[in-house]
DRENFIGU-270876 format. One record per residue (C-alpha): z, y negated, x negated. Coordinates in Angstrom, 3 decimals. Layout:
residues N
+----------+----------+----------+
|        w |        v |        u |
+----------+----------+----------+
|        Z |        Y |        X |
...
+----------+----------+----------+
end
This chain:
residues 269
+----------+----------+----------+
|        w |        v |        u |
+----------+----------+----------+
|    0.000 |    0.000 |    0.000 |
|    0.837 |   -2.202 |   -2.630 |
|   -2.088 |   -1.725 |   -4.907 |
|   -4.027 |   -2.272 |   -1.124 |
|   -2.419 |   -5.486 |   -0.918 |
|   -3.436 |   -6.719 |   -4.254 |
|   -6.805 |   -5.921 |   -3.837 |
|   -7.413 |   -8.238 |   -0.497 |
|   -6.018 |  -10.906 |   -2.530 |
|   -7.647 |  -10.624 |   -5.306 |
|  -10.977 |  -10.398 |   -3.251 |
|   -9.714 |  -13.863 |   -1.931 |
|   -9.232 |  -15.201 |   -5.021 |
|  -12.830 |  -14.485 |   -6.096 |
|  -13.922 |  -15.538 |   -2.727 |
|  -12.677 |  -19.030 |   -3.971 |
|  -14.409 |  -19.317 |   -7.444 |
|  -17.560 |  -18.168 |   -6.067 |
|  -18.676 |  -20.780 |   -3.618 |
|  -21.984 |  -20.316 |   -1.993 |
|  -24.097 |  -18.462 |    0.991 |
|  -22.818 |  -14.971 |    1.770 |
|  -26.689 |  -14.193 |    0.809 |
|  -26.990 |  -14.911 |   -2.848 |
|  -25.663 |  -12.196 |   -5.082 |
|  -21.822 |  -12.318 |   -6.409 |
|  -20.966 |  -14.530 |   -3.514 |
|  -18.149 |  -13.236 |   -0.925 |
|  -18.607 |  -12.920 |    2.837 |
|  -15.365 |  -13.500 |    5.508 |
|  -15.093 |  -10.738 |    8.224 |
|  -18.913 |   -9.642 |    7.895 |
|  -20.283 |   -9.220 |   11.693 |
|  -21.379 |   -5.571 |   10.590 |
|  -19.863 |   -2.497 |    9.361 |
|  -21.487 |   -0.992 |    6.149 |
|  -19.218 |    2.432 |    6.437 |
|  -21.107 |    4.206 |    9.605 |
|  -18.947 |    5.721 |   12.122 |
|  -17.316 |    9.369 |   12.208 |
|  -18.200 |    9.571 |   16.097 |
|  -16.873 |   12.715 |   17.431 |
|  -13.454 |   12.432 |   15.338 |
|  -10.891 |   12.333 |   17.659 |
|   -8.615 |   10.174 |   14.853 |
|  -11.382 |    7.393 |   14.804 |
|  -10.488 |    4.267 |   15.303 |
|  -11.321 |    2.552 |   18.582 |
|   -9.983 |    1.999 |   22.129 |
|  -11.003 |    4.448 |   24.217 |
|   -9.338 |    6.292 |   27.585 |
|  -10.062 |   10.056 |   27.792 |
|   -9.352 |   12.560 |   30.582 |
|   -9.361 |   16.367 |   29.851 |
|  -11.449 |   18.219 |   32.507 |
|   -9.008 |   21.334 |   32.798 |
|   -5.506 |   19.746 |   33.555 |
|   -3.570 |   15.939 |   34.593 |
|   -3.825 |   14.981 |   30.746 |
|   -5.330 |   11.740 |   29.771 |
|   -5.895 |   10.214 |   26.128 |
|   -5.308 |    6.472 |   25.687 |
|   -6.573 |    5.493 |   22.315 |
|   -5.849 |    1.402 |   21.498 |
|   -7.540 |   -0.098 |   17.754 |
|  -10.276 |   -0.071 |   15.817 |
|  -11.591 |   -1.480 |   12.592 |
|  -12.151 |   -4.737 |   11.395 |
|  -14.589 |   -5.483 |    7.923 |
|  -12.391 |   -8.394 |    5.779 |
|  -14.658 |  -10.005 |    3.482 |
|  -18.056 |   -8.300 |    1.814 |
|  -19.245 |   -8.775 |   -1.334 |
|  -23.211 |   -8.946 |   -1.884 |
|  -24.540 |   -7.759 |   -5.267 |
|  -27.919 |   -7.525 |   -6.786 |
|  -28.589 |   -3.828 |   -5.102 |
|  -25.138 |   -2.989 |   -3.560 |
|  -23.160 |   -4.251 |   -0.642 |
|  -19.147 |   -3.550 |   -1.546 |
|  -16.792 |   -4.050 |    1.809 |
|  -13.047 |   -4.458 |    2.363 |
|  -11.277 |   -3.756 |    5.805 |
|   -8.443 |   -2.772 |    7.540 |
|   -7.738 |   -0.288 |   10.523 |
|   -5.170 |    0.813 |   12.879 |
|   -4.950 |    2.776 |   16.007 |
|   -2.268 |    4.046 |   18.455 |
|   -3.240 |    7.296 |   19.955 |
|   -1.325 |    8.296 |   23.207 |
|   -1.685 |   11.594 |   25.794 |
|   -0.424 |   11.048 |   28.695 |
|    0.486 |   12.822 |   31.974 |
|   -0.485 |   11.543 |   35.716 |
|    0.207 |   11.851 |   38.743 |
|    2.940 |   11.069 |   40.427 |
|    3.591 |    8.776 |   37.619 |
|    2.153 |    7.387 |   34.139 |
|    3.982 |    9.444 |   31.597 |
|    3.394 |    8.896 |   27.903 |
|    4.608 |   11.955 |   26.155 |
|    2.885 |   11.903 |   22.397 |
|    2.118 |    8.605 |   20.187 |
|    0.585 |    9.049 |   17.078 |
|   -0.082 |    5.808 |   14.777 |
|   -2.585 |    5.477 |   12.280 |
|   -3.380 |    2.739 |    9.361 |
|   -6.570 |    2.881 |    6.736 |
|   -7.082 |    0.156 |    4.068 |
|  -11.019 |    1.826 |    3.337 |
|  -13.000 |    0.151 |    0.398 |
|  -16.742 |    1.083 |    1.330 |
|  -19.751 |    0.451 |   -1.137 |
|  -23.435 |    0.611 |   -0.136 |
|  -26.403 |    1.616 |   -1.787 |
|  -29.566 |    1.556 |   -0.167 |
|  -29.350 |    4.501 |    2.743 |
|  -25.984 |    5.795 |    0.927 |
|  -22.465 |    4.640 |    1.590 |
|  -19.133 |    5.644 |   -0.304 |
|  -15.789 |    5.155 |    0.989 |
|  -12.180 |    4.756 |   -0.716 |
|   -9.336 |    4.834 |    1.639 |
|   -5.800 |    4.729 |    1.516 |
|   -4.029 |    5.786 |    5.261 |
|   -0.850 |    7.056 |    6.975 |
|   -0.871 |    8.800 |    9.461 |
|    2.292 |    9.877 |   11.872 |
|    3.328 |   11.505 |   15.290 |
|    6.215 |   11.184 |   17.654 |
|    7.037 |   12.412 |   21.099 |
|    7.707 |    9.707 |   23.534 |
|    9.680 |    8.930 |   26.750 |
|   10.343 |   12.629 |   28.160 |
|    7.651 |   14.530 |   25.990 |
|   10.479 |   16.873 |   24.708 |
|   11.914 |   17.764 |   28.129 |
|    8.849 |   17.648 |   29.761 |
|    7.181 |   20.146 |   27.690 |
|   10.149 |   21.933 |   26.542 |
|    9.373 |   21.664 |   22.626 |
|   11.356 |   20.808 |   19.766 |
|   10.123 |   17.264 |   17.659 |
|    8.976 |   18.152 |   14.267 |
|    8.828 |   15.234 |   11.656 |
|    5.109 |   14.470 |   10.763 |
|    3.879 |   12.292 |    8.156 |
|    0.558 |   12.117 |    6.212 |
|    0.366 |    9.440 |    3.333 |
|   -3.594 |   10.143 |    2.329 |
|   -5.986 |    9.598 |   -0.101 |
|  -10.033 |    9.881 |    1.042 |
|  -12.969 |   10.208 |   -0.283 |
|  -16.097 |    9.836 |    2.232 |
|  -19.943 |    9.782 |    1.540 |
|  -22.471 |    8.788 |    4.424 |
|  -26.206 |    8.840 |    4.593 |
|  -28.390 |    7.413 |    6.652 |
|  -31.410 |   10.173 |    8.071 |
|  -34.106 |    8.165 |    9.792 |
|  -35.475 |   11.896 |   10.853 |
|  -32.690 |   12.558 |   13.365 |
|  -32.216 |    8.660 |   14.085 |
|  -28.657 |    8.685 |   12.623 |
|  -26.299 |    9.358 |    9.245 |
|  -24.220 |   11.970 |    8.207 |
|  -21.362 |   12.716 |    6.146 |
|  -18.661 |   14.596 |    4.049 |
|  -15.268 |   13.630 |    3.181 |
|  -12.253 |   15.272 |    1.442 |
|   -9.016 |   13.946 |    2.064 |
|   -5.829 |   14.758 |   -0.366 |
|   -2.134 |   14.008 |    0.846 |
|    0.070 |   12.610 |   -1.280 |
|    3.043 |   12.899 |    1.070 |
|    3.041 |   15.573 |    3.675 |
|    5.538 |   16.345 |    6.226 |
|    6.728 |   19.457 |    7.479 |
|    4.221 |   20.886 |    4.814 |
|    4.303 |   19.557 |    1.967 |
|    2.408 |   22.008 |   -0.206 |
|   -0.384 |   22.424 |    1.511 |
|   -2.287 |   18.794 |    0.566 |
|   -6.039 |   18.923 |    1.474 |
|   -8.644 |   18.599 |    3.933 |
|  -12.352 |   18.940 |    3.878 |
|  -14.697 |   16.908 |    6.574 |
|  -17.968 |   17.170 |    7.452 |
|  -20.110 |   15.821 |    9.927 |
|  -22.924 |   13.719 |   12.117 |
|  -24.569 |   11.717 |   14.509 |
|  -28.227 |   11.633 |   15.948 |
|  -30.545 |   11.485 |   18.905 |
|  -29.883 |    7.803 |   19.669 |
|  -33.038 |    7.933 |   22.252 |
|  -33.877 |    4.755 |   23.819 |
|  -33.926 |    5.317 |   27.777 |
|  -34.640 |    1.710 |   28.495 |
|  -33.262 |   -1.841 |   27.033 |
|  -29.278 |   -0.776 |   27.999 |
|  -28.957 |    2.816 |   27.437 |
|  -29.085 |    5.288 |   24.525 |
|  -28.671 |    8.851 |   24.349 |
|  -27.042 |   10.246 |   21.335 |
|  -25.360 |   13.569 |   19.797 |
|  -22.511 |   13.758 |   17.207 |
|  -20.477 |   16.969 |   15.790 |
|  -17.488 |   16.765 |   13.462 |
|  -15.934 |   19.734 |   11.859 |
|  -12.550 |   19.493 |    9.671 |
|  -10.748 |   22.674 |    7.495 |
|   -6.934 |   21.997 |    6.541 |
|   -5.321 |   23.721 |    4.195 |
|   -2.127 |   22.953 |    6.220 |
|   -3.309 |   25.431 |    8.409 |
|   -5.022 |   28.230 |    6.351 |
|   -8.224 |   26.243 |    6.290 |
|   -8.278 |   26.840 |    9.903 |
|  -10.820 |   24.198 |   11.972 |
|  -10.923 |   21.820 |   14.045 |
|  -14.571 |   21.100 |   15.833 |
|  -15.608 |   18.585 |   18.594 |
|  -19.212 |   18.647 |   19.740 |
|  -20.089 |   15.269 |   21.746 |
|  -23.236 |   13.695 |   23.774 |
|  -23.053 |   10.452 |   25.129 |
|  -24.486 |    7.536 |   26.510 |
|  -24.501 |    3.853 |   24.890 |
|  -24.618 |    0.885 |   27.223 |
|  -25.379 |   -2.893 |   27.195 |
|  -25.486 |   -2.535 |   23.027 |
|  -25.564 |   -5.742 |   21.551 |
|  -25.663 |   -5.439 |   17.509 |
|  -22.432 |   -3.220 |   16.686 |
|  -20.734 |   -3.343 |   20.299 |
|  -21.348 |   -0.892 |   23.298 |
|  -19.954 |    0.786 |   26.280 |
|  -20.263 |    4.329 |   25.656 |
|  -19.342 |    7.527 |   27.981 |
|  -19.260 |   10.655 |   26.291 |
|  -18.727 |   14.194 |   26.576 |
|  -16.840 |   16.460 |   24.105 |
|  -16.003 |   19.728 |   23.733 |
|  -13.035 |   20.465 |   20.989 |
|  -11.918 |   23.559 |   19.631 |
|   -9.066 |   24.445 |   16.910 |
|   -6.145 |   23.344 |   15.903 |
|   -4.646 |   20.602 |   17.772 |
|   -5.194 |   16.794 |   16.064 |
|   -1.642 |   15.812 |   17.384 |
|    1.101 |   16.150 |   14.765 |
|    3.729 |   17.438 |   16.803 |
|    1.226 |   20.541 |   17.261 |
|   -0.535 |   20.547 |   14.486 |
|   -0.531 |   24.256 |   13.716 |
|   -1.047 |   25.218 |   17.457 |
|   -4.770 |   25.631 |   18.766 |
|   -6.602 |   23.280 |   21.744 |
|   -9.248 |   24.041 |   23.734 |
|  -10.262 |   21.322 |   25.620 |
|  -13.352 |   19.185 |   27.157 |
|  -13.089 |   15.728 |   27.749 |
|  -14.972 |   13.081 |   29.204 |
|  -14.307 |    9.729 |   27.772 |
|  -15.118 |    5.559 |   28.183 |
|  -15.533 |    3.844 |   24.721 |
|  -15.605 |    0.526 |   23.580 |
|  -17.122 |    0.077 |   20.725 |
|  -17.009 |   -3.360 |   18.399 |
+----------+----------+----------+
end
């Protein structure tokens, strides 16, 4: 966090010796309109704000963040980019009333760099889970700490042939709670389709498959299709459908499997 913290202000710093357009090379950009890290769209620990229902039972997901690019610096043939992200995701249980029985928060510092149709990510995160209001009694389970202070790596491409990017990332914890032997995580996945219909909608596909070592390598998959409305530059209203299988994403089940569809409402920004 520290060393996070020293690097936005040193960017700032620079950003005031270099005066100048955001255009000519060496010169420093304030919160860049566009993203130059492209999106891991079926994870289910993106950030974003989102509201989910699962098909099969009363549970909802309420996701509330996103990700926001600090300042950009343009070289001579690479675009390097600063940001900051955090997200609250919450499952919740309705009717007869709004319950809120898991919150998990999440925080990434990500340094991206961009080369051409290539992209490269640094990112420092935590990541943690709780039970909330009644979640224990409700469900009748016992609250485990869980705590992920992470390292990532992340590579993206762009592939004009299937009209989107994909990607690979490995992820190494440096503190891990309840196990804390068991440190890494492999990532792999993509989006594509992105067919015009007309002016305000766009059909697209995405698939995102991660292997922990906190859980024998064991998976977790979600397959989505969607929809992208009223898209203006990098904001949309996007309804999707996912199917997820594997171990659970929530910390307070992490080694217990989910089987789930959902059908979700995105805003994206």
């Amino acid at each position: 966090m520290k060393r996070t913290l020293l690097l936005l202000l040193f960017s700032t710093t620079v950003c005031r010796a270099q005066p100048g357009s955001a255009e000519e090379p060496g010169a420093i950009e304030f919160f860049p309109a566009t993203k130059i890290f492209p999106p891991f769209t079926a994870d289910a620990l993106t950030h974003q704000i989102s509201l989910s229902h699962i098909t099969d039972d009363l549970d909802w997901i309420g996701t509330i963040g996103g990700s926001i690019p600090l300042a950009q610096v343009h070289l001579d043939n690479a675009d390097v980019q600063v940001g900051t992200a955090a997200s609250t995701f919450n499952r919740l249980i309705t009717p007869p009333g709004l319950t809120v029985y898991t919150t998990d928060f999440k925080v990434d510092f990500p340094l991206d760099v961009r080369l051409s149709e290539t992209s490269f990510r640094f990112d420092v995160g935590h990541y943690s889970c709780h039970f909330q209001d009644d979640g224990i009694e409700i469900l009748g389970k016992h609250s485990i700490q869980y705590i992920k202070d992470y390292y990532l790596l992340s590579v993206a491409r762009e592939i004009s042939l299937v009209g989107g990017h994909a990607y690979v990332a490995t992820q190494w914890t440096r503190h891990n709670v309840p196990v804390q032997n068991k440190k890494w995580m492999l990532q792999l996945g993509a989006e594509g389709g992105n067919i015009d219909i007309n002016p305000l909608v766009r059909l697209y596909c995405a698939i995102d498959i991660k292997l922990k070592e906190e859980v024998s390598w064991g998976s977790t998959q979600s397959y989505q299709v969607g929809a992208r409305f009223f898209r203006k530059g990098p904001r949309d209203l996007r309804l999707a459908y996912t199917v997820r299988r594997g171990f659970d994403e929530r910390g307070q089940f992490f080694d217990q499997r989910e089987n789930v569809e959902i059908v979700s409402l995105f805003i994206d920004f």
